[in-house]
N, C-alpha and C positions, 0 to 999 in steps of 0.2 A: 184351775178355776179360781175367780175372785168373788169375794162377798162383794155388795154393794155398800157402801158405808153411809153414813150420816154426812152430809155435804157432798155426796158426790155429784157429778152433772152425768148424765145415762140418757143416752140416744137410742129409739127402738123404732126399726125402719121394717117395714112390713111391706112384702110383695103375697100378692096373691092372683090365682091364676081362674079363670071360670070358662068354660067352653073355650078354651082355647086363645082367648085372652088375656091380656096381666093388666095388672095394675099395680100402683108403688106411690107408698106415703110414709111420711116418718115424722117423728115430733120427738123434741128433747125435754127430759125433766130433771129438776133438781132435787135430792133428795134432802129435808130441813137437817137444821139448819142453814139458809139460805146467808151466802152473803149479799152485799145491794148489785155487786157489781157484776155479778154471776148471775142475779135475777133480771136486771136490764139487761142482758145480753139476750136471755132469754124472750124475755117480752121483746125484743127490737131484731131477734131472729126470723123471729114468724111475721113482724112488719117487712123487713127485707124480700122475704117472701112474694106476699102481696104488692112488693111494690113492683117484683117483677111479672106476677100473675098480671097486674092491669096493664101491660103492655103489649097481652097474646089479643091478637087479632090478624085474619088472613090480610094478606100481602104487607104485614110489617116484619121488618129484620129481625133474625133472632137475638142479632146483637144490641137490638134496643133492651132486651131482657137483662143482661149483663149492663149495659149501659147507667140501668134504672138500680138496681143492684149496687152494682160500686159505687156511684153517687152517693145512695144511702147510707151505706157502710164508711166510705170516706167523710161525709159529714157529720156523722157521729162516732167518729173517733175508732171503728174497727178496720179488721183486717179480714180478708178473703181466703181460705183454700184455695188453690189453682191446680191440685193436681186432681181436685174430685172435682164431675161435672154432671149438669144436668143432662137426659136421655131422654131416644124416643121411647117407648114403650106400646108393645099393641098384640102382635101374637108370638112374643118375645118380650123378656126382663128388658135387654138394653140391643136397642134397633135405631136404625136412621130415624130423625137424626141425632146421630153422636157427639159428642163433647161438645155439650151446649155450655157456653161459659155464663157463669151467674157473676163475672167481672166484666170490666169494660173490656170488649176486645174486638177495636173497629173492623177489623181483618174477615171478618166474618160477614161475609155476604148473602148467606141462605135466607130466605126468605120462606114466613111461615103459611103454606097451601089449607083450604078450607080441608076440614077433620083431620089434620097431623095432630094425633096422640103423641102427647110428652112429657116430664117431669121438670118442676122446676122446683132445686133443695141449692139454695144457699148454702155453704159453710162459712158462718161467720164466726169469728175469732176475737179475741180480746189481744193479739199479736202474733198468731199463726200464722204461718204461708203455704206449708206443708203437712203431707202424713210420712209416715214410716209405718211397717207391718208388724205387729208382733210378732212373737214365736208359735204361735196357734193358727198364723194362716188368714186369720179371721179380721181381729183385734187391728185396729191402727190408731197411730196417738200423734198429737199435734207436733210439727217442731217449727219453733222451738215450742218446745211443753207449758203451751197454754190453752184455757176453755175455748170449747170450740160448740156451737150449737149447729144443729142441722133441723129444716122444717122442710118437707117435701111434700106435695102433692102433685096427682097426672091430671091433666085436663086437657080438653080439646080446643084447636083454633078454630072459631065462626068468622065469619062476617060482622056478627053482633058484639064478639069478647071470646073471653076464655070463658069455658062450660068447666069448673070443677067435678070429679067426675067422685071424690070421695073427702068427704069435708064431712069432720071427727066434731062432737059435742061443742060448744063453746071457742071453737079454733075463730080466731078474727077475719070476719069476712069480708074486709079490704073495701068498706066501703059500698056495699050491696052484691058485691057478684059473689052466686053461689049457684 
């Protein structure tokens, strides 16, 4: 077991299950002392987010979500996880469709069907590309070992947008959709 310290960065990703259903969110926090550079990462995690939330609409690619995604993260200066991926989510944690990439990855042809439940969590990085596992199974750490934020939410594809399905107090709501 670790304490938490003073500066650390702490990801807490919550699945929760009701009649048979799940759902899956997660937001990251800094504990203060805050550096600038660990707090923009922050605040520009959860933009990343949304930037690939306003791209869910039926009949667009999933890979426009990734598209939107690495654009943003490329133009301000981060890096992406590539081995953690967005998921469907519905009477199951992690269900079709699978390794939805929140990078650019033209390769990807699926296309999003009216009401496909799924998650979209960004890991953006200050020069990450990867995890490794700890020794508890659990725990995984950037490599190379650097801050790495994740902001998740599940939402549905409409016709009209994405419907977030669980949007936390003060979480930025990307411009009206909620």
């Amino acid at each position: 077991m670790r304490r938490i310290q003073r500066g650390d960065l702490v990801n807490i990703d919550v699945s929760a299950e009701r009649d048979g259903y799940y759902s899956d969110t997660g937001a990251s926090f800094i504990v203060p002392p805050v550096m600038p550079d660990v707090h923009r990462l922050c605040e520009d995690g959860e933009r990343a987010a949304w930037e690939g939330i306003r791209q869910v609409r039926t009949g667009q690619r999933f890979s426009d979500i990734g598209r939107a995604i690495g654009t943003f993260a490329r133009k301000n200066g981060y890096s992406l996880i590539r081995d953690l991926a967005s998921h469907g989510v519905r009477r199951s944690l992690h269900e079709y469709p699978e390794a939805l990439a929140t990078w650019n990855n033209p390769a990807d042809k699926r296309v999003m069907r009216e009401g496909m439940v799924f998650t979209i969590e960004p890991f953006l990085s200050l020069g990450a590309w990867q995890t490794v596992q700890g020794g508890d199974g659990w725990t995984l750490y950037a490599m190379p070992p650097k801050p790495v934020v994740q902001f998740e939410h599940t939402l549905v594809a409409t016709r009209q947008g994405p419907v977030v399905l669980a949007l936390r107090d003060g979480a930025f709501a990307g411009g009206g959709i909620a």
